[in-house]
Every structure is written in structure tokens, then in C-alpha cells.
N, C-alpha and C positions, 0 to 999 in steps of 0.2 A: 415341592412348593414352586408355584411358579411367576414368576419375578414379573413386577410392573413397571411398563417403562413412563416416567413422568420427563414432560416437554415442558420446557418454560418459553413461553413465548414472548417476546420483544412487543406492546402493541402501538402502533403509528398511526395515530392520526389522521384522518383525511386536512391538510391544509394547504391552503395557497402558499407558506410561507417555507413547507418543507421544499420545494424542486428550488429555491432560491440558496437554500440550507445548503446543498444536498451538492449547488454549484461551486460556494464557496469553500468548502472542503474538498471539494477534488483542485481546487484551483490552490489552494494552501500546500497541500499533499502531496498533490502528482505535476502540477504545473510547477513549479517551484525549484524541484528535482531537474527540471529541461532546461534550466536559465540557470545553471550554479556553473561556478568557477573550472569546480573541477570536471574532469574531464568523463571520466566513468562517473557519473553519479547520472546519466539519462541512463547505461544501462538502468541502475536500482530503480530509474521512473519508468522505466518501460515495464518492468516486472510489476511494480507497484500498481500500473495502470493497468496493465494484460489479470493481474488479479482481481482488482477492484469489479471489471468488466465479468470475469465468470464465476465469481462471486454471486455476481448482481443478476445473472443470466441465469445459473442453474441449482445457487443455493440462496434463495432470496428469504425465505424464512430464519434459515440459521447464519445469518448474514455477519452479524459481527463477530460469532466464532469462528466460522471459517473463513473472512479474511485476515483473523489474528491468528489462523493455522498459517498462511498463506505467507504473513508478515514475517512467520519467524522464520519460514524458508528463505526467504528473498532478504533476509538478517545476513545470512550469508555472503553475501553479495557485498557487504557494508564489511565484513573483514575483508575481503580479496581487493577490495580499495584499499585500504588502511594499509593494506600489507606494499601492494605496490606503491603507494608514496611515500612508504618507509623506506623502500629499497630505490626510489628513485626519485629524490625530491626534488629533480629538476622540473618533475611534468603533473606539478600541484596544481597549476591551473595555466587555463587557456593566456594569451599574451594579452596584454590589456592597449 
């Protein structure tokens, strides 16, 4: 028997109000990440943002899957912070 594959697709709108959308969530997201205390957490926004980018590039259709595959990779990245301000809480954030 041979097996069928069923695609759910996501459908969007043509709107003027989605690229507006589309800005303020990467500015919430990824921008936000560049401007925090601590010190490693641009790495996580440069991952966050390097995903977002070929995400958007080369799986534009399965778009929110694969950046939630993407996400849980660069999850990682959020323990190896954790860990180092555990083991050195001197360098929790930049000097004020």
C-alpha cells in the first residue's frame, strides 16, 4: 500500500500590513538579543538571526516548522549561558 503524503500549508495574505508585521518581530526577537546586559546573549541573536535569514531563504513555505527546528537547536546556546554565569557571576553583565 502506498502511503500519502498530506502538506498543511500555512496560507498569507497578500497585505500591506504583513512587511510591517514581519518588522516588528524580528525587532522584538532578534534585535533585542543585541542590546541585553549580558554578555553572550548576541551570540543566541546572531544564531537566532542567521536562522531566521535561511529559514526565510530556502524553506519559505515550511517556514514556522523549520525555524522551530532551528530554535531548539540554538536552545542550546541558552544552557552554555546559563552555565557560564553560574560558574562565574562576576561577568553577568556588561558594566553600567
Amino acid at each position: 500500500m502506498r502511503s500519502k503524503r498530506i502538506y498543511l500549508y500555512v496560507f498569507i495574505p497578500s497585505s500591506p500590513v504583513l512587511p510591517i508585521a514581519n518588522v516588528l518581530y524580528l525587532l522584538t526577537t532578534v534585535i533585542s538579543l543585541f542590546i541585553s546586559s549580558v554578555k553572550r546573549m548576541t551570540l543566541f541573536g546572531l544564531g537566532v538571526f542567521m536562522s531566521l535569514v535561511i529559514t526565510q531563504i530556502f524553506f519559505t513555505q515550511f517556514r514556522i516548522s523549520v525555524w522551530c527546528f532551528f530554535a531548539a537547536i540554538i536552545s542550546s546556546v541558552i544552557l552554555l549561558i546559563i552555565s557560564t554565569l553560574n560558574a562565574n557571576p562576576g561577568i553577568k553583565s556588561t558594566p553600567s
